[in-house]
N, C-alpha and C positions, 0 to 999 in steps of 0.2 A: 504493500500500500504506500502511497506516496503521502510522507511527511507534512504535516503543515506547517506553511512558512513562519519562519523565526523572525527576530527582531535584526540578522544582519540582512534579510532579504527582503524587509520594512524599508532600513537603512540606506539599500538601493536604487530603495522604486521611488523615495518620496522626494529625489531632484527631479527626476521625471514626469511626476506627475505634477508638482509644483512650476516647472516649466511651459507643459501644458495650461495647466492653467492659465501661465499669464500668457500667453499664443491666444488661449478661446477670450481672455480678455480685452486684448488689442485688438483680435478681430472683428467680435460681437458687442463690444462695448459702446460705439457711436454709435451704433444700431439702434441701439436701445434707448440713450441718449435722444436719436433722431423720434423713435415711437413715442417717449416719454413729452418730447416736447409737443409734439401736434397736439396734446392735448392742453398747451400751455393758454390762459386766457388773459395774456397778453400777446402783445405785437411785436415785443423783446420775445428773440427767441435766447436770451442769456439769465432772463430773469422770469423766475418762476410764481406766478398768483395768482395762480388756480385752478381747475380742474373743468373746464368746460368741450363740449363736443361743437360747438359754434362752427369750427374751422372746416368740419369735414361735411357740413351742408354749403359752408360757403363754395368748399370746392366744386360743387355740382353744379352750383349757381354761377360758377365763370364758364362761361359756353365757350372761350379759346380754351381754357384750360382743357377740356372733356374732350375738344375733339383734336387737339392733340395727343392725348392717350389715344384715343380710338384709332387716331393715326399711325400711333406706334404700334399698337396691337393689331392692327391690319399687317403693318408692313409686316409687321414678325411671323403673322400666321401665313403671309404669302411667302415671306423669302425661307421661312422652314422646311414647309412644303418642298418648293423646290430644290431647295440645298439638301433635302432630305433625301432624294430621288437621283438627283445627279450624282450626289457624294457616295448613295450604294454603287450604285451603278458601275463607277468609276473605281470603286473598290476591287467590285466585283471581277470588273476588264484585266484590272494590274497584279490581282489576284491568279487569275485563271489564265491568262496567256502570256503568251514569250514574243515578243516580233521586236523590229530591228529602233532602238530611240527610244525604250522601255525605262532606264534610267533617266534619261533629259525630262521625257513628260512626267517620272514619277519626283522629279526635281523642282516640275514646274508647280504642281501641284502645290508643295510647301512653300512658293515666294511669298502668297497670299498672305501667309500664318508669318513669317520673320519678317515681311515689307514693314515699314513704320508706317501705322494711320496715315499722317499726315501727308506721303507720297501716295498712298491709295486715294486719299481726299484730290490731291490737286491732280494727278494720272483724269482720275473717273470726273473732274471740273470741266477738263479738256475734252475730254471724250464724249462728252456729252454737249458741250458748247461746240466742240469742231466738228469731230466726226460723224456722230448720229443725234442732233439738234432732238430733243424729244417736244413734241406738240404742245403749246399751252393750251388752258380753257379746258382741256378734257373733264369727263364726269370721274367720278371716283369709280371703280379703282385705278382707272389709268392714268390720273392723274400721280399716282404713286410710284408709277413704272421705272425712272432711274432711280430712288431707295431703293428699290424691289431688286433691281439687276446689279446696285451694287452690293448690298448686301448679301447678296446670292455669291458675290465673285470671292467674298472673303468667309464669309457660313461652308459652302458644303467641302472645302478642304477639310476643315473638322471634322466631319461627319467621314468623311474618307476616312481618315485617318483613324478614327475610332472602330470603326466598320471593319477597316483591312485589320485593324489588329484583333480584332474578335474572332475576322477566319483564318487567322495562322494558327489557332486549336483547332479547325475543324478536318475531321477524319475523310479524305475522300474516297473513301473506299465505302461510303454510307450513300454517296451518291452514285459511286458504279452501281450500288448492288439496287437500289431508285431504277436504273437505266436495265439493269438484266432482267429486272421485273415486269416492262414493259414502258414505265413512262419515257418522254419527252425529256427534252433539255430545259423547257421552259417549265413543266412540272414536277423534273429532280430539281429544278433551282426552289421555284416555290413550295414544294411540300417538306424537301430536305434543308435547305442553307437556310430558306430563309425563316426557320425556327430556330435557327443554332443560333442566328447573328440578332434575332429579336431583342435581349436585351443591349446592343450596339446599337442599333436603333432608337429605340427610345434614349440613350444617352445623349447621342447623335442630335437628335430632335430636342432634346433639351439646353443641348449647349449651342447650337442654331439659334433657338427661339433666344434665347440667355441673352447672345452677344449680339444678335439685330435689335432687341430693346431697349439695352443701354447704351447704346454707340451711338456717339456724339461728334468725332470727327469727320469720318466720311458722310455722314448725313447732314452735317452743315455748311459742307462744300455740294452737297447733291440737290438737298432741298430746293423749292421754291418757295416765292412768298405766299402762295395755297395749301403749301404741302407742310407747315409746320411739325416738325414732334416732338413728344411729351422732354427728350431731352436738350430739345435745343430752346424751347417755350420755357423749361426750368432755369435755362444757363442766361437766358434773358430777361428772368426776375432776377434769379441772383445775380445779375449785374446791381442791382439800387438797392436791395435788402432782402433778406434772408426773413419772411413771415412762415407763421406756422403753419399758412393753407399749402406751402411747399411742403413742409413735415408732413403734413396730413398724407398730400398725394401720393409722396414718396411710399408713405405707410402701406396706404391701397397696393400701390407698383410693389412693395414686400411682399406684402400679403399672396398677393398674388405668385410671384416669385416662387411662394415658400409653397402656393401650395398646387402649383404644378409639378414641384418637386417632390413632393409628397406621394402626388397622384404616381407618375413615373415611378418609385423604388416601390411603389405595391406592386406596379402591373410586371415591373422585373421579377419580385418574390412571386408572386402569381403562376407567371412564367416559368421559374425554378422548380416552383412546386409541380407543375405538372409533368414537364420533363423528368423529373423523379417517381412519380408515379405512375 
């Protein structure tokens, strides 16, 4: 039977967890800070006096404010979507075949991820002013169509990348014996990989959705004056003061945050679970 731990293997663990500690407290500490304050009923968000919800009806009541979130949570849910599909896809390709420039494209792939923002910002300024002018006046959603294409160009490398590292565990000799059974290519892909690579996906889809709704560089270079979102409508109050209807918002953007993520580590355990049974 295996001993229980002594007072040197106490002795051990508690700079360790002591360090953690202060890690979970640098990280989640302004957070909290941030939550604590939306609820501040003052205008000072440094001084605290009292405990009121006023701020988080006010935020409803600013109609820029609402449909620049709604803006960003468009853009997020479209350029997911498709960062989501390109980025298997392309996993899939780099995965499964050999042909000649295999390393260059799978090179190219990662510029996206180490380019600094702010050359994606002014690249995708230009490209969009010179090269393919995109149409003013459109209705929505096409009015959102350069966010959408560029956040597409820097999201599904992610999701690649996540995706191809999921099936370098995958056995494929589960999809020969898929194939000697009689199916297809296209339903050994779908009934065999693409259960294996399921929880890559939804990671995938998470860290897409994640980094199209808080990016503020290349969507302030892409933007229009119609197309506002929720982060560049923030970075232009907080240019003259810091009010709690910002804390509020931000709280909402948390909340949500937290609980799409939520949603995702069920549907992965979900997932696990069945595969095991």
């Amino acid at each position: 039977m295996r001993e229980p731990p002594g007072l040197l293997d106490y002795a051990r663990r508690w700079p360790l967890k002591l360090w953690m500690l202060l890690v979970g407290l640098f990280l989640y500490a302004p957070l909290l800070v941030l939550v604590a304050m939306s609820f501040n009923d003052s205008r000072r968000t440094t001084h605290w006096r009292g405990f009121t919800m006023d701020w988080y009806a006010k935020v409803f009541e600013d109609a820029e404010l609402v449909q620049s979130l709604v803006n960003s949570l468009s853009i997020a849910a479209f350029s997911t979507a498709i960062s989501l599909l390109l980025g298997t896809l392309a996993a899939i390709a780099l995965w499964r075949f050999r042909f000649p420039g295999r390393m260059l494209v799978d090179g190219a792939f990662a510029l996206p991820i180490v380019v600094p923002e702010i050359c994606m910002g002014v690249a995708m300024l230009i490209f969009f002013a010179r090269v393919m002018p995109w149409p003013a006046g459109l209705p929505w959603p096409l009015s959102l169509g350069p966010i959408v294409i560029a956040h597409v160009s820097f999201s599904f490398p992610f999701v690649a990348v996540v995706v191809r590292a999921r099936l370098q565990s995958f056995d494929r000799a589960q999809e020969e014996a898929a194939r000697d059974l009689g199916a297809g290519n296209w339903r050994a892909l779908w009934d065999v990989v693409v259960p294996h690579i399921r929880p890559a996906l939804l990671a995938g889809a998470l860290l897409a959705f994640t980094l199209s709704l808080d990016d503020f560089v290349i969507t302030f270079f892409t933007a229009g004056p119609d197309t506002v979102t929720f982060p560049v409508k923030v970075y232009s109050m907080v240019r003259f003061s810091v009010t709690p209807k910002v804390n509020a918002i931000s709280t909402l953007l948390l909340a949500v945050t937290v609980l799409l993520t939520f949603l995702a580590l069920r549907l992965q355990a979900r997932a696990a679970a069945e595969r095991l049974s």
